[in-house]
GUSEMI-344877 format. One record per residue (C-alpha): chain; x, y negated, z negated; residue in one letter. Coordinates in nm, 3 decimals, decimal comma, padded with zeros to 5 digits. Example, Ala and Ser with C-alpha at 12.3 -4.5 7.8 and 13.67 -1.06 7.14 Angstrom:
2
(r A (01,230 00,450 -00,780) A)
(r A (01,367 00,106 -00,714) S)
This chain:
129
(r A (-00,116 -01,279 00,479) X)
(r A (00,048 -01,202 00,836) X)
(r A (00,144 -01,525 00,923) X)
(r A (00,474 -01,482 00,990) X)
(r A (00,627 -01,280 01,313) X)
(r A (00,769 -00,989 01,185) X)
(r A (00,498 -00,902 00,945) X)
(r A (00,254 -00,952 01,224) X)
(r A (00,452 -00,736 01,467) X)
(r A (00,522 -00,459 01,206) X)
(r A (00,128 -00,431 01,087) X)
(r A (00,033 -00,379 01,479) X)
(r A (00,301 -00,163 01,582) X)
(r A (00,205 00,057 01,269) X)
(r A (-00,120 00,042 01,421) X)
(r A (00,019 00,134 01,777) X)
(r A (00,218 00,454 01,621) X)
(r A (-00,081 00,526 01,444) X)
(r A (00,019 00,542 01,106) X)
(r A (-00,227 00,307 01,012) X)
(r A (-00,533 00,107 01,099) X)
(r A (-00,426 -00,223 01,029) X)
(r A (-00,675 -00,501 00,864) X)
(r A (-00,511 -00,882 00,908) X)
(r A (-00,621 -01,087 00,617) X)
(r A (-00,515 -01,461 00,664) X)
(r A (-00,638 -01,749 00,845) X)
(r A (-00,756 -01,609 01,206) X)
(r A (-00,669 -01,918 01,443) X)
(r A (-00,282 -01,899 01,285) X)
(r A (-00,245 -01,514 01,277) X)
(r A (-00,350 -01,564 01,665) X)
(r A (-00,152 -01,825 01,710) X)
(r A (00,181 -01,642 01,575) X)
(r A (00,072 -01,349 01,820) X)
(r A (00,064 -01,505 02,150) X)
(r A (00,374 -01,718 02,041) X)
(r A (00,577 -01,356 02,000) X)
(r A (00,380 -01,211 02,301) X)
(r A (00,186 -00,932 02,027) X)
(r A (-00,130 -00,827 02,153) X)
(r A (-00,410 -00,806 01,866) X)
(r A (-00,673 -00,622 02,081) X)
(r A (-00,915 -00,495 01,868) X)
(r A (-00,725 -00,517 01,525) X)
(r A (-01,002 -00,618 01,238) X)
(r A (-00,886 -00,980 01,137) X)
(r A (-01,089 -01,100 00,807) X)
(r A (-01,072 -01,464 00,842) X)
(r A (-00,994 -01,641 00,534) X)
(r A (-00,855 -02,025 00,443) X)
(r A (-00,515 -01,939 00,281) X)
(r A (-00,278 -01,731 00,110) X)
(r A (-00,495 -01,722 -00,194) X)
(r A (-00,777 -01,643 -00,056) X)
(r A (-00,591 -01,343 00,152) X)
(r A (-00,497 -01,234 -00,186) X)
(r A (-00,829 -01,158 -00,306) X)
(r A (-00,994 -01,048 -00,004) X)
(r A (-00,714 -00,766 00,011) X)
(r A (-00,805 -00,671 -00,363) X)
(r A (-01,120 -00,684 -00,283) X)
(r A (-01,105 -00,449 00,070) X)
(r A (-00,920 -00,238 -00,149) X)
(r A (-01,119 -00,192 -00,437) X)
(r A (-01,415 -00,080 -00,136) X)
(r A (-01,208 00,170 -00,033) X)
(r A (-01,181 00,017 00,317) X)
(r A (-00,748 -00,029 00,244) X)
(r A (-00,666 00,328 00,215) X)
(r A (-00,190 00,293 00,172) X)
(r A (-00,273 00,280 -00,199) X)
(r A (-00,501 00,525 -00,253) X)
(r A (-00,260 00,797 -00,063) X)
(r A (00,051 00,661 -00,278) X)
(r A (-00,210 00,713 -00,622) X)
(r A (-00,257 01,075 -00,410) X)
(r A (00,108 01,139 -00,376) X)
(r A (00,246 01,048 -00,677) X)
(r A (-00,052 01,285 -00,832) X)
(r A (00,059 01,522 -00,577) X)
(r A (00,444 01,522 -00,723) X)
(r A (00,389 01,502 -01,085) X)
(r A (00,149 01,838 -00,999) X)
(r A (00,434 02,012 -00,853) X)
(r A (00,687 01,896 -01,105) X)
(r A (00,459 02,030 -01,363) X)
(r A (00,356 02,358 -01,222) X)
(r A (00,775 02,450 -01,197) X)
(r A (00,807 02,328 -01,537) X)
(r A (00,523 02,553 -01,669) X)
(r A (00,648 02,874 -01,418) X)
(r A (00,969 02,767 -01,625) X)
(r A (01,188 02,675 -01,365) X)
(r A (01,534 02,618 -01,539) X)
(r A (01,639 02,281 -01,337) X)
(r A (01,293 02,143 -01,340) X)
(r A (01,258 02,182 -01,730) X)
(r A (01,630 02,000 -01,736) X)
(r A (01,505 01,720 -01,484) X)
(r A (01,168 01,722 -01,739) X)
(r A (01,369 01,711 -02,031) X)
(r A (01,645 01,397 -01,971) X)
(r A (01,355 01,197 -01,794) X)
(r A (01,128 01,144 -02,039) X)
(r A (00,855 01,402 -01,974) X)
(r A (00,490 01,349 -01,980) X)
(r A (00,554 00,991 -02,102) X)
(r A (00,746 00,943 -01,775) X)
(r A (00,414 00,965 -01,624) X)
(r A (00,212 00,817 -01,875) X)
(r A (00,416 00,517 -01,864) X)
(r A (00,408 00,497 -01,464) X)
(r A (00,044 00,515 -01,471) X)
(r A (-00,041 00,214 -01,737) X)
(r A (00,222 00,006 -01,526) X)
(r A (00,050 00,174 -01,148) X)
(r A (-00,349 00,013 -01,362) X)
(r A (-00,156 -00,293 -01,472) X)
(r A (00,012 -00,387 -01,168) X)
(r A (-00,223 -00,272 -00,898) X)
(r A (-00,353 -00,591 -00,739) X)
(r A (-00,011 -00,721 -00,682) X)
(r A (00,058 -00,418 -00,514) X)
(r A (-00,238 -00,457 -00,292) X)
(r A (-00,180 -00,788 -00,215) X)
(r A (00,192 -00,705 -00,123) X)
(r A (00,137 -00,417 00,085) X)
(r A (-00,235 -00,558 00,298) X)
């Protein structure tokens, strides 16, 4: 959860670029305490209160898994996205894309990313909320 500074500061200024809408999951007296004590203003960033670092976990599987945490459903869309395009030059039979295709591993390059992207996703959603 963001109780520490610089996660703190770098979920809000995110937020203040607008690259994303940030949702604080962690216990809400601390994460306020952290931001007056680094001068961060929280204005009206969602906080989901929780107890601890546990519970943070799961609520950010959770928020995820409602489609309310949308960073890992644009990297599934991406990586979709590139494996598309890699494709479609191997297929038009792009000479360095079949070579790249070839000495990576092909289709089972993706295959495999994709069981390990199932197997590992809530640690990656608890990493990245």
């Amino acid at each position: 959860h963001p109780c520490e500074t610089s996660a703190l500061a770098g979920a809000l200024e995110a937020g203040e670029k607008g690259l994303i809408t940030p949702i604080l999951v962690g216990p809400a007296g601390k994460i306020a305490d952290i931001a007056r004590s680094a001068n961060l203003t929280l204005g009206a960033t969602e906080i989901v209160d929780v107890p601890h670092s546990h519970a943070s976990a799961a609520k950010a599987v959770e928020l995820v898994r409602e489609g309310r945490a949308e960073l890992l459903s644009a990297m599934v869309d991406a990586m979709d996205r590139i494996e598309a395009a890699v494709r479609q030059s191997v297929d038009d039979g792009e000479p360095n894309a079949i070579d790249l295709w070839n000495r990576t591993g092909g289709i089972e390059r993706y295959n495999r990313r994709r069981r390990y992207w199932r197997a590992h996703f809530d640690e990656f959603a608890v990493a990245l909320l």
